[in-house]
C-alpha positions as a Markdown table, in Angstrom:
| # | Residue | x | y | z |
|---|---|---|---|---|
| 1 | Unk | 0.0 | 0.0 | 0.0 |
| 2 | Unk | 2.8 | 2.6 | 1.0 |
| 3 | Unk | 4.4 | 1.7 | -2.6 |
| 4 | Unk | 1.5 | 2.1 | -4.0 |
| 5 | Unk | 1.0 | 6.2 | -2.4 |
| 6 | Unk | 4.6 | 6.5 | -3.3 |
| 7 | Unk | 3.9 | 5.8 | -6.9 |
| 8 | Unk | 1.2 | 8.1 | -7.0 |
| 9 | Unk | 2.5 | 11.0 | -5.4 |
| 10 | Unk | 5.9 | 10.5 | -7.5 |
| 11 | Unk | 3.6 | 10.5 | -11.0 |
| 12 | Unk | 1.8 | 13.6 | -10.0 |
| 13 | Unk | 5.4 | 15.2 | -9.0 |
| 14 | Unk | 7.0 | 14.3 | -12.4 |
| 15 | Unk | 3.5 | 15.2 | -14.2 |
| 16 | Unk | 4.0 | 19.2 | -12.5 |
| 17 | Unk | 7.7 | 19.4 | -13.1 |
| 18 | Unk | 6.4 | 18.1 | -16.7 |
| 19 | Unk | 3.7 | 20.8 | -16.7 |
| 20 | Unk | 5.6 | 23.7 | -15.2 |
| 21 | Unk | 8.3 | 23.3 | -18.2 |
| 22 | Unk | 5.8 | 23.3 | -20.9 |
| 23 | Unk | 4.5 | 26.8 | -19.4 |
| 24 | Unk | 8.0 | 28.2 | -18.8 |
| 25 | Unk | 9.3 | 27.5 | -22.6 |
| 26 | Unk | 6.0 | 29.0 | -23.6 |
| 27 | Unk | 6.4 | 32.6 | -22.0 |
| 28 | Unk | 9.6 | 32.5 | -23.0 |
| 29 | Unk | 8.7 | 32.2 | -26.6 |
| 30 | Unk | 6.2 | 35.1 | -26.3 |
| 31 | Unk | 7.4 | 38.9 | -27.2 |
| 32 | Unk | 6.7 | 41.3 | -24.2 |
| 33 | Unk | 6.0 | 44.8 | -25.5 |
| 34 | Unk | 5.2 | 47.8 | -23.2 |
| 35 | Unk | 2.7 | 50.1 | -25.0 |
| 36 | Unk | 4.9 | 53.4 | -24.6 |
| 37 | Unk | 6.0 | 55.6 | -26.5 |
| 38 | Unk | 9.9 | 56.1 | -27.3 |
| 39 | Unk | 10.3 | 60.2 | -26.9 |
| 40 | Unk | 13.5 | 60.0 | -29.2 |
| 41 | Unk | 11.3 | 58.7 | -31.9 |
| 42 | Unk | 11.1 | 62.0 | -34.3 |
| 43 | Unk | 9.9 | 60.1 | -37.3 |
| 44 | Unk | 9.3 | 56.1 | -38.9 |
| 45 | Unk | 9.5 | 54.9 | -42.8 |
| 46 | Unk | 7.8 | 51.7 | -43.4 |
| 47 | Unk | 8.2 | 50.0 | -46.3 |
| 48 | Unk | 4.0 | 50.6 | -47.2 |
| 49 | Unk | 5.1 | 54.0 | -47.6 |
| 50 | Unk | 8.4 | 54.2 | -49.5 |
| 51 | Unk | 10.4 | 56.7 | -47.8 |
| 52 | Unk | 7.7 | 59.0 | -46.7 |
| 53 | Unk | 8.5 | 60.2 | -43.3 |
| 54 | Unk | 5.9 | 59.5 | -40.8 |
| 55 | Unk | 5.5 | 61.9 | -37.7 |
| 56 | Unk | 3.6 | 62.2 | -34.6 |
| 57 | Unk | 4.1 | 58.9 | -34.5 |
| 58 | Unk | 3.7 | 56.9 | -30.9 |
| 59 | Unk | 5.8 | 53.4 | -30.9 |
| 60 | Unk | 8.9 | 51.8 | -29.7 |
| 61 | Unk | 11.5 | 49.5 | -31.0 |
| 62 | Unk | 9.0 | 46.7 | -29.8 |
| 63 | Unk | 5.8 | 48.3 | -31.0 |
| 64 | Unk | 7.0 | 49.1 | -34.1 |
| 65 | Unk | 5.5 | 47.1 | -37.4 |
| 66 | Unk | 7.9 | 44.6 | -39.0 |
| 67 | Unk | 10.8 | 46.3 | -41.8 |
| 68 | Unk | 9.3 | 50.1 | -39.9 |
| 69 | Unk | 12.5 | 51.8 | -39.0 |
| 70 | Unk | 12.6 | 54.7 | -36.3 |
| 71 | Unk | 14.8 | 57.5 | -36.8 |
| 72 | Unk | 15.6 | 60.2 | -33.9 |
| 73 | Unk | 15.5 | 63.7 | -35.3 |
| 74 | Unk | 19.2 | 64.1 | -36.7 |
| 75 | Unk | 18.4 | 61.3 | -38.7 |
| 76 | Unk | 20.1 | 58.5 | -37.1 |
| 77 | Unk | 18.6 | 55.0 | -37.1 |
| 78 | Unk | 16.8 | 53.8 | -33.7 |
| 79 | Unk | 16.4 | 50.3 | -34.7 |
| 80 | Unk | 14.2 | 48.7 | -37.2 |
| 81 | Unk | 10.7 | 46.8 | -36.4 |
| 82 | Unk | 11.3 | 43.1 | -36.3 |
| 83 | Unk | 8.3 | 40.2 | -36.2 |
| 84 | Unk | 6.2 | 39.4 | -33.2 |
């Protein structure tokens, strides 16, 4: 009988350990943007709109839509939108 609670109580162990790894490598695998806007962001060109330069624009380098690219106002790059 005490083998028998042992067993149990070992498969339920393994089965969260088993459960508990599935959720970690799943939030791991998901993107964590915070909704704020980057103040250094003067302007974005995506490549929808050639090389118009979009203003009053509020994203960040994690916000931003894939191939956008953010540009501070002396026209240096930011960083470049990539894919959720």
């Amino acid at each position: 009988m005490a083998f028998c609670k042992f067993g149990v109580l070992a498969l339920l162990l393994l089965s969260g350990i088993f459960m508990l790894g599935i959720e970690v490598e799943n939030a791991n695998a998901q993107k964590m943007c915070l909704q704020v806007c980057d103040p250094d962001v003067a302007y974005m060109t995506c490549p929808s709109s050639g090389d118009e330069h979009i203003t009053e624009v509020c994203v960040n380098c994690c916000t931003a839509n894939e191939g956008c690219k953010l540009f501070r106002t002396d026209g240096s790059l930011i960083c470049t939108g990539t894919p959720e």
